[in-house]
VOPAGU-2260 file (C-alpha; in pm, 1 decimal, decimal comma):
REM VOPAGU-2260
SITE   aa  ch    i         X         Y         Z
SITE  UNK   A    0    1965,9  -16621,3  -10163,5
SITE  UNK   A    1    2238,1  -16669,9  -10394,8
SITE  UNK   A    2    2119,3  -16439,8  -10598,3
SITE  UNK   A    3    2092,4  -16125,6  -10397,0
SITE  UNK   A    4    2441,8  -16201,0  -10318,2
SITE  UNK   A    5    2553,1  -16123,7  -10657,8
SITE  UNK   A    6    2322,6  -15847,5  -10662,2
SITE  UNK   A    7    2473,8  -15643,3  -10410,0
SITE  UNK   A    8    2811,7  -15631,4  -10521,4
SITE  UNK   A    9    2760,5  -15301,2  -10700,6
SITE  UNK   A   10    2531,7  -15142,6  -10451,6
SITE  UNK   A   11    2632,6  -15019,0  -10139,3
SITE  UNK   A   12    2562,0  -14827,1   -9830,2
SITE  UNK   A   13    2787,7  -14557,0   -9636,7
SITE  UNK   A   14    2748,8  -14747,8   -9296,9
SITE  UNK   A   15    2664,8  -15092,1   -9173,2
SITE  UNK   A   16    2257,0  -15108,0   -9054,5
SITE  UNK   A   17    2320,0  -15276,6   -8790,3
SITE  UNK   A   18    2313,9  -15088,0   -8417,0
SITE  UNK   A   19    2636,4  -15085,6   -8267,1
SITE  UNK   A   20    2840,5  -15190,8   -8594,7
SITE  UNK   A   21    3142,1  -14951,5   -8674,5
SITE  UNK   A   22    3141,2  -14754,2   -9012,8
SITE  UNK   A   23    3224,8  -14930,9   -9330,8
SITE  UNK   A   24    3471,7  -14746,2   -9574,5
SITE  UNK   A   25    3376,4  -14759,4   -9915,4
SITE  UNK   A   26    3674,8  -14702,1  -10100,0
SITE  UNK   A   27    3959,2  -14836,0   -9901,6
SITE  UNK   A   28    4235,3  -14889,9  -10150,6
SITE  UNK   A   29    4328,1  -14704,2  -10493,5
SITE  UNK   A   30    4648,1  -14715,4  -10738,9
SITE  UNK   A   31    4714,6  -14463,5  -11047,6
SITE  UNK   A   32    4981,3  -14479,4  -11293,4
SITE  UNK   A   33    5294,6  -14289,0  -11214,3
SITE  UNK   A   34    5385,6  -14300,4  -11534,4
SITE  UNK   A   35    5033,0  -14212,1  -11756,5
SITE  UNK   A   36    5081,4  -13870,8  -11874,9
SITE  UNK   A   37    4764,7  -13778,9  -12091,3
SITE  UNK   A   38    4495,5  -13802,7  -11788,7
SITE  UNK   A   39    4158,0  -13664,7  -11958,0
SITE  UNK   A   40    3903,1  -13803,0  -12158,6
SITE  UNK   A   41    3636,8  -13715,5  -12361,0
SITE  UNK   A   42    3442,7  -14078,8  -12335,5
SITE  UNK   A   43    3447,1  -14373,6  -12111,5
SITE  UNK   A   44    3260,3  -14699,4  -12182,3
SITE  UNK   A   45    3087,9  -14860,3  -11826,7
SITE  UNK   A   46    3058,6  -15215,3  -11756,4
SITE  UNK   A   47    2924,8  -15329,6  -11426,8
SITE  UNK   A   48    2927,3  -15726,1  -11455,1
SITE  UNK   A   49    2812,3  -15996,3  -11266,4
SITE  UNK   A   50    2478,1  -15855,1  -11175,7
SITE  UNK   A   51    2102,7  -15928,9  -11233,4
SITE  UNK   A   52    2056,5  -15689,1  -11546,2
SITE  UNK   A   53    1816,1  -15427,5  -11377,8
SITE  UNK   A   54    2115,7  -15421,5  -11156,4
SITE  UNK   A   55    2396,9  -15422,0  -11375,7
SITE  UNK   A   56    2176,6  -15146,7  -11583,4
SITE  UNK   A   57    2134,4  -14904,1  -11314,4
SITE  UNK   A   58    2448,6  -14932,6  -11235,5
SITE  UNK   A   59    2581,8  -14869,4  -11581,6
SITE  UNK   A   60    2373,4  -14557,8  -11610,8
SITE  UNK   A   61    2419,2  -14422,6  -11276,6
SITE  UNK   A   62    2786,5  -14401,1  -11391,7
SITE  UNK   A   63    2751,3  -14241,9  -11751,3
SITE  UNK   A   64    2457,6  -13999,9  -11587,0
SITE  UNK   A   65    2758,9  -13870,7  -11306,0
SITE  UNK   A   66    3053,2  -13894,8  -11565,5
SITE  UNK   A   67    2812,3  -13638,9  -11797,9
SITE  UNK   A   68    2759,4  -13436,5  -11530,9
SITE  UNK   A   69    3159,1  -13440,7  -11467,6
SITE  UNK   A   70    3199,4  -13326,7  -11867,3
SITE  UNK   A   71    3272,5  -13656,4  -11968,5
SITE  UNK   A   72    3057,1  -13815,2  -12209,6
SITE  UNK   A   73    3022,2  -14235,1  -12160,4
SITE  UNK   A   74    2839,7  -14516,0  -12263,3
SITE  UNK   A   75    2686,1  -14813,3  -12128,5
SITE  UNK   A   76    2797,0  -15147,0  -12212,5
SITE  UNK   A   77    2464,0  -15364,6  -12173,4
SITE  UNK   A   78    2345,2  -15186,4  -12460,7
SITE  UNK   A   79    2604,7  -15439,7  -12701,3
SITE  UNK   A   80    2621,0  -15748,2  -12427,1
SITE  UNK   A   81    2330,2  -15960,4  -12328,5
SITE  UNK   A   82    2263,0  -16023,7  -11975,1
SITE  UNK   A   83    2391,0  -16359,7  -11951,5
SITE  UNK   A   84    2692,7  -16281,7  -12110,6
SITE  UNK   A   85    3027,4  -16293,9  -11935,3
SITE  UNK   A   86    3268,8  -16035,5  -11889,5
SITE  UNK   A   87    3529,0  -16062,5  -12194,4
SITE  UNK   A   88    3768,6  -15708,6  -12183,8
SITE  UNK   A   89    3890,0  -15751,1  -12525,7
SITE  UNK   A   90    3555,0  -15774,5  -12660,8
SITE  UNK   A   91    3431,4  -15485,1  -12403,6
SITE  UNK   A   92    3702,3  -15278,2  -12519,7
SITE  UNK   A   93    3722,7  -15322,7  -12906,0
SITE  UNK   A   94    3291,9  -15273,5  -12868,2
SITE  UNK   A   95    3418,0  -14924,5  -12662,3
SITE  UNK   A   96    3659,4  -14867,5  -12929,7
SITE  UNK   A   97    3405,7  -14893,0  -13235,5
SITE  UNK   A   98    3188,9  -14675,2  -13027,6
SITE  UNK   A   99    3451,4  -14306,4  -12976,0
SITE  UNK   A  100    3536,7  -14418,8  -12670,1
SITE  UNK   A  101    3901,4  -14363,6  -12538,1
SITE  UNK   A  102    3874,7  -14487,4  -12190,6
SITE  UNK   A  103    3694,0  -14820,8  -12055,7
SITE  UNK   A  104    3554,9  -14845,1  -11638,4
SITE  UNK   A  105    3487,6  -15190,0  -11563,4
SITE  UNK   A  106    3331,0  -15258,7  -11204,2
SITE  UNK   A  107    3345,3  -15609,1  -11118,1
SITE  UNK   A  108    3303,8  -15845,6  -10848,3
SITE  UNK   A  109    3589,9  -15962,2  -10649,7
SITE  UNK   A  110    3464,3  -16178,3  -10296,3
SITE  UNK   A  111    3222,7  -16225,1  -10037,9
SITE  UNK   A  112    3304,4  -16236,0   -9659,4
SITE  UNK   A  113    3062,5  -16374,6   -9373,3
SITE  UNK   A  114    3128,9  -16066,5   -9105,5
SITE  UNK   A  115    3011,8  -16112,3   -8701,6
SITE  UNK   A  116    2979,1  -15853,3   -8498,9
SITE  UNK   A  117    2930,9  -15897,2   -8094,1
SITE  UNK   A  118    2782,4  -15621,8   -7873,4
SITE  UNK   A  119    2663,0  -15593,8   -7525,4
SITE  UNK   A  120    2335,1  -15513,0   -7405,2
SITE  UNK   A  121    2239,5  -15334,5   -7115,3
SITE  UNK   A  122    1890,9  -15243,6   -6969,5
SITE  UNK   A  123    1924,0  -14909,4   -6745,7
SITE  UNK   A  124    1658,6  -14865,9   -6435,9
SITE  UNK   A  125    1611,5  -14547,8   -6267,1
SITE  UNK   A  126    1625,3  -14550,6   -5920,1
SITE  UNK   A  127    1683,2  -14380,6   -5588,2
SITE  UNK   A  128    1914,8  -14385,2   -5284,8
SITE  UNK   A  129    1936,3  -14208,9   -4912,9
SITE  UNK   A  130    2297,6  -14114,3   -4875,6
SITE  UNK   A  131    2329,8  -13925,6   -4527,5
SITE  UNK   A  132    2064,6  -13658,5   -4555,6
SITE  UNK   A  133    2076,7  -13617,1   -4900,4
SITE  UNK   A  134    1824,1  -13857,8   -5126,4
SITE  UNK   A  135    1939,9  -13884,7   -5513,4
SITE  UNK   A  136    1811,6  -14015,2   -5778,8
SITE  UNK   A  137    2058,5  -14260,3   -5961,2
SITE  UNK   A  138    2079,8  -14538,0   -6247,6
SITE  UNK   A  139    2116,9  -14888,9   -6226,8
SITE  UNK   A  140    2119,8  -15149,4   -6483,0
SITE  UNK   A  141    2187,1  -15462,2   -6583,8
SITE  UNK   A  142    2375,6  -15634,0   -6845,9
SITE  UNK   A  143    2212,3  -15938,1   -7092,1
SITE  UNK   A  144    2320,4  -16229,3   -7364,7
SITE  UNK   A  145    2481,6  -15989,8   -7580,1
SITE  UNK   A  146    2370,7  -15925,3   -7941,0
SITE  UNK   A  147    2508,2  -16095,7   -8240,8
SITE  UNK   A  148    2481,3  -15938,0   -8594,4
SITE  UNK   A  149    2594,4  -16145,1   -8881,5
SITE  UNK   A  150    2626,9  -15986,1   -9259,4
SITE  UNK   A  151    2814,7  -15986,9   -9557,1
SITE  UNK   A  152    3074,7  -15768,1   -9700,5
SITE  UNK   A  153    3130,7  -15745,9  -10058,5
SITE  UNK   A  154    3487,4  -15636,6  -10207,6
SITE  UNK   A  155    3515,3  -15515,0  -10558,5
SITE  UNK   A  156    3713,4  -15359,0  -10775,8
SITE  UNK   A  157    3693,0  -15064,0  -11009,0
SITE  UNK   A  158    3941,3  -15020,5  -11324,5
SITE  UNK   A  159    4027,4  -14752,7  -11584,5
SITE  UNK   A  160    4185,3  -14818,8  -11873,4
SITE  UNK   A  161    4312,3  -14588,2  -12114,9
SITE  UNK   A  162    4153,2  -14784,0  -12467,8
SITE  UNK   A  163    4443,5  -14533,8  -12713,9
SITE  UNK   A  164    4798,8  -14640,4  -12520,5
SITE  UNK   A  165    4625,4  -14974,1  -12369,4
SITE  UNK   A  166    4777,9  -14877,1  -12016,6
SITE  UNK   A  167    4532,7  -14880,5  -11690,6
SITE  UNK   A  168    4508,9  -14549,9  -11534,9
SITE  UNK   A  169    4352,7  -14646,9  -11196,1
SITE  UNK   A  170    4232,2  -14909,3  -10976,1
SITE  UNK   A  171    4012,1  -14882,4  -10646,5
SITE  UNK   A  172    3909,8  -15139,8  -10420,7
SITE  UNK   A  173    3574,0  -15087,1  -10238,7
SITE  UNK   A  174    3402,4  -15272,3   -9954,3
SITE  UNK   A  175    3029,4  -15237,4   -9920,5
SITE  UNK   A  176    2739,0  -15411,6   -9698,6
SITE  UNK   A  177    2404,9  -15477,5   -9799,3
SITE  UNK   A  178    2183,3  -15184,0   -9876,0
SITE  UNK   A  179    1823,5  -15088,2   -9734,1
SITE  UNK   A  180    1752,3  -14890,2  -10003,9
SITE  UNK   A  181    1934,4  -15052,8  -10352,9
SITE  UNK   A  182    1914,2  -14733,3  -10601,1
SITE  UNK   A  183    2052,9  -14456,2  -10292,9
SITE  UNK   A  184    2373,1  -14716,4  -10271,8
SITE  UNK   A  185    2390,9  -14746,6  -10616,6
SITE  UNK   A  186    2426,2  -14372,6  -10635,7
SITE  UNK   A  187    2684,8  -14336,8  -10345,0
SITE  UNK   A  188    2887,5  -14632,0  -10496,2
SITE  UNK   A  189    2899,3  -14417,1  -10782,8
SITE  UNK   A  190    2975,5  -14099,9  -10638,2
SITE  UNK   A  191    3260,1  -14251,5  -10424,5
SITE  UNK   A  192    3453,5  -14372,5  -10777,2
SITE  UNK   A  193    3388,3  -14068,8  -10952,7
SITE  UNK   A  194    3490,4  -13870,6  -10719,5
SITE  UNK   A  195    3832,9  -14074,5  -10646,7
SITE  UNK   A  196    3880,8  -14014,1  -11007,0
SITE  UNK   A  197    3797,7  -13648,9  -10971,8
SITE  UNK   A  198    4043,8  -13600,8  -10695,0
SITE  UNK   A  199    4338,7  -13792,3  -10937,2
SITE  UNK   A  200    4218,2  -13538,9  -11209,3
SITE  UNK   A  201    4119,6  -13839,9  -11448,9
SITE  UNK   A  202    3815,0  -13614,4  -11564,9
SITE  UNK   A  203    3798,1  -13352,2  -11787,0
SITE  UNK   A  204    3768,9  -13200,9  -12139,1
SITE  UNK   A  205    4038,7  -13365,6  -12318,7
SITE  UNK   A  206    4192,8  -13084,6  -12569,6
């Protein structure tokens, strides 16, 4: 149990699975640096920590498959820290240094929340009724224990760093349930960041 709770801090799903729930935001929080005046890069090491390591992997490459696609070339950082290991930035970011890379995006876990969400239930019964001379058909119903869904939302937190003037660039907090299917959330965790750095114009050809 414990350890699907750590898995699912870097997958995600758009909504909540449960009937009745209300949409859950993914990213619902970001920050850029006013003052970071060089914005493009030409490659960006990914580290997705705290995972199981088919987790943390897919995750890793999800990221440097969609930062490709976005012209930006990237590396995962599994491939020069062991699954056990734990996250250290300066050793993340002088391996991304050694490697070309000018920017580091670290995804990593921030807290767990128990959620509860209450709805009623109703069971509708057709029926009919003689009003005057008319006859109608008409609905009635009847309300029952209502249902309780408990989950668990994850919160975590996305960072890039700029590895040339050591500055961050950008932070984004995300919020994400449990997912049915793990490698779909893994690609619309993805997406979301990528395209939050998109819209700041973090991603490009550097010249």
């Amino acid at each position: 149990m414990r350890q699907m709770r750590v898995l699912t801090f870097f997958v995600v799903t758009a909504t909540l699975s449960f009937a009745g729930c209300a949409s859950t935001p993914m990213l619902v929080s970001q920050w850029s640096n006013p003052a970071y005046e060089a914005p493009f890069f030409k490659k960006i090491a990914v580290s997705c920590f705290d995972g199981h390591i088919s987790i943390r992997r897919n995750c890793e490459d999800e990221f440097v498959a969609q930062l490709r696609a976005s012209g930006v070339d990237a590396l995962p950082s599994y491939r020069s820290f062991t699954e056990d290991a734990k996250l250290d930035e300066t050793k993340l970011k002088q391996m991304a240094k050694e490697a070309g890379a000018d920017g580091v995006l670290i995804i990593r876990s921030v807290s767990v929340e128990e959620k509860t969400e209450v709805s009623p239930t109703y069971f509708p019964s057709p029926g009919f009724g003689i009003f005057g001379r008319h006859v109608s058909a008409t609905w009635y119903g009847w309300y029952g224990a209502p249902r309780v869904y408990r989950y668990e939302e994850y919160t975590s937190e996305a960072t890039l760093s700029d590895l040339i003037k050591n500055q961050v660039v950008w932070s984004g907090t995300l919020k994400t349930t449990a997912p049915d299917n793990v490698d779909s959330a893994i690609k619309t965790y993805v997406g979301n960041v990528i395209g939050a750095l998109k819209d700041r114009n973090f991603l490009g050809s550097k010249q």
